[in-house]
VEXGU-479298 format. One record per residue (C-alpha): residue number from 1; residue in one letter; x, y, z. Coordinates in pm, whole numbers. Layout:
<pts>
<pt seq="NUM" type="a" X="X" Y="Y" Z="Z"/>
...
</pts>
This chain:
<pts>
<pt seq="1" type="x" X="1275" Y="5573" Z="1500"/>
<pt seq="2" type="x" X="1069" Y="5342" Z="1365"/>
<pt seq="3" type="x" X="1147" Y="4958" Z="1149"/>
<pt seq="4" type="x" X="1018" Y="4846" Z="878"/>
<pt seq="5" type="x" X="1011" Y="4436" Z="795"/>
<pt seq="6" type="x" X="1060" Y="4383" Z="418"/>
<pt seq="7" type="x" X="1002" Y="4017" Z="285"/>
<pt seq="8" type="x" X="1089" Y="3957" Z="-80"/>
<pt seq="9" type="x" X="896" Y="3627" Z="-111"/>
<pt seq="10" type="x" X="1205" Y="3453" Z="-183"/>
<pt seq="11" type="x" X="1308" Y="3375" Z="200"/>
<pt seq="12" type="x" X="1481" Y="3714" Z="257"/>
<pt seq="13" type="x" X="1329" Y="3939" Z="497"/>
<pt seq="14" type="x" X="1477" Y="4255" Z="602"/>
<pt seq="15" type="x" X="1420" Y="4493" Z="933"/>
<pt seq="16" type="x" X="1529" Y="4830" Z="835"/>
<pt seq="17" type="x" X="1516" Y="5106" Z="1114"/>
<pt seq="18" type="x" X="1387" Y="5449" Z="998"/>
<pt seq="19" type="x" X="1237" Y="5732" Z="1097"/>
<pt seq="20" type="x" X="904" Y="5872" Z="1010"/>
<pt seq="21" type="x" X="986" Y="6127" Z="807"/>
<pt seq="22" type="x" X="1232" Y="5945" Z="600"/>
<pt seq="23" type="x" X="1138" Y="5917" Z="183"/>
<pt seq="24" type="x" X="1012" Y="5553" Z="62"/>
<pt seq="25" type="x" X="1364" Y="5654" Z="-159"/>
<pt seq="26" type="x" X="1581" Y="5671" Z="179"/>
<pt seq="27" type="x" X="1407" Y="5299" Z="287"/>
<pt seq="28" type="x" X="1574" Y="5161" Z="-24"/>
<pt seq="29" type="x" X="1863" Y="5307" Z="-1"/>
<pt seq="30" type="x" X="1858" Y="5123" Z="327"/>
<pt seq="31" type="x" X="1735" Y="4810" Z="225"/>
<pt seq="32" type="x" X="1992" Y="4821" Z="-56"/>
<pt seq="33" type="x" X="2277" Y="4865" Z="183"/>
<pt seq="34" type="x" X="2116" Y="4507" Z="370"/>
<pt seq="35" type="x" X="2065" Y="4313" Z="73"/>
<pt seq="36" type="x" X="2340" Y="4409" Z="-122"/>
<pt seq="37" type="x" X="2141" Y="4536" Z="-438"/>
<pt seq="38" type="x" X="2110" Y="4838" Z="-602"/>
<pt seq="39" type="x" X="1859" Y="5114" Z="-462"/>
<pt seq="40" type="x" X="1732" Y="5166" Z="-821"/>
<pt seq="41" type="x" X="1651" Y="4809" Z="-876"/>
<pt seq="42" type="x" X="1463" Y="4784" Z="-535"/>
<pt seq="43" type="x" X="1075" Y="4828" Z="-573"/>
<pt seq="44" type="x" X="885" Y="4874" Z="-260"/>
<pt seq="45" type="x" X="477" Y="4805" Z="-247"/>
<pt seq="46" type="x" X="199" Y="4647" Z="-21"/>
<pt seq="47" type="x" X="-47" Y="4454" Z="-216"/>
<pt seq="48" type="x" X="-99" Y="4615" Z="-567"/>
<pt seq="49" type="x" X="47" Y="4956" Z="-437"/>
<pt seq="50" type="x" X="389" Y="5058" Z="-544"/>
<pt seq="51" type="x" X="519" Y="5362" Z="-337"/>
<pt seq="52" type="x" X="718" Y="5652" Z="-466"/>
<pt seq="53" type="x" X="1022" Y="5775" Z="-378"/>
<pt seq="54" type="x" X="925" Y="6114" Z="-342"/>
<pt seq="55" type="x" X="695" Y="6082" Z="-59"/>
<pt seq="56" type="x" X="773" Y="6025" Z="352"/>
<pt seq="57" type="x" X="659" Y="5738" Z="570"/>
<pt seq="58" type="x" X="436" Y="5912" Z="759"/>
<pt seq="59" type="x" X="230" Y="6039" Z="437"/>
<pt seq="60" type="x" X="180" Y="5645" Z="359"/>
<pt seq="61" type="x" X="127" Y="5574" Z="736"/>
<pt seq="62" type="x" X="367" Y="5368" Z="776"/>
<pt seq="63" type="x" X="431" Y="5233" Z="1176"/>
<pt seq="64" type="x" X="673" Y="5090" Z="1378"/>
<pt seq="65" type="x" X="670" Y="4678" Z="1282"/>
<pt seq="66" type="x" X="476" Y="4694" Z="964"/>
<pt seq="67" type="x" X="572" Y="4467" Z="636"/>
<pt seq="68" type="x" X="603" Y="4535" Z="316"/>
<pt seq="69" type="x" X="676" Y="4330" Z="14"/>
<pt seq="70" type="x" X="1060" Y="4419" Z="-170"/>
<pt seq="71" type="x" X="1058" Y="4293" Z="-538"/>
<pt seq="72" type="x" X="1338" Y="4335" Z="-791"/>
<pt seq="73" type="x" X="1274" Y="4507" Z="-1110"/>
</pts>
């Protein structure tokens, strides 16, 4: 079990608990659950990459504590 911080720049930061070999589409149907947005509406990147849904945690190398930037499309 791992969590994830996700700041959306606009004072909202979110820890999310996961696990490793969760989908980047599970972590926003986590995040969405926090925030109270929609999962589909819920883009998920770290600097100019945007992950897919499609692939796990682990694949990105994603750790325990690390940040990534939420952004609504």
């Amino acid at each position: 079990m791992i969590e994830v911080v996700l700041n959306d720049r606009l004072g909202k930061k979110v820890r999310v608990k996961c696990n490793e070999d969760d989908t980047i589409g599970d972590l926003k149907k986590l995040a969405a659950a926090q925030t109270g947005t929609r999962a589909d509406k819920i883009r998920i990147q770290k600097w100019y990459n945007i992950y897919k849904d499609h692939i796990t945690l682990k694949d990105y190398e994603i750790h325990d504590g690390m940040g990534l930037e939420l952004y609504y499309n």
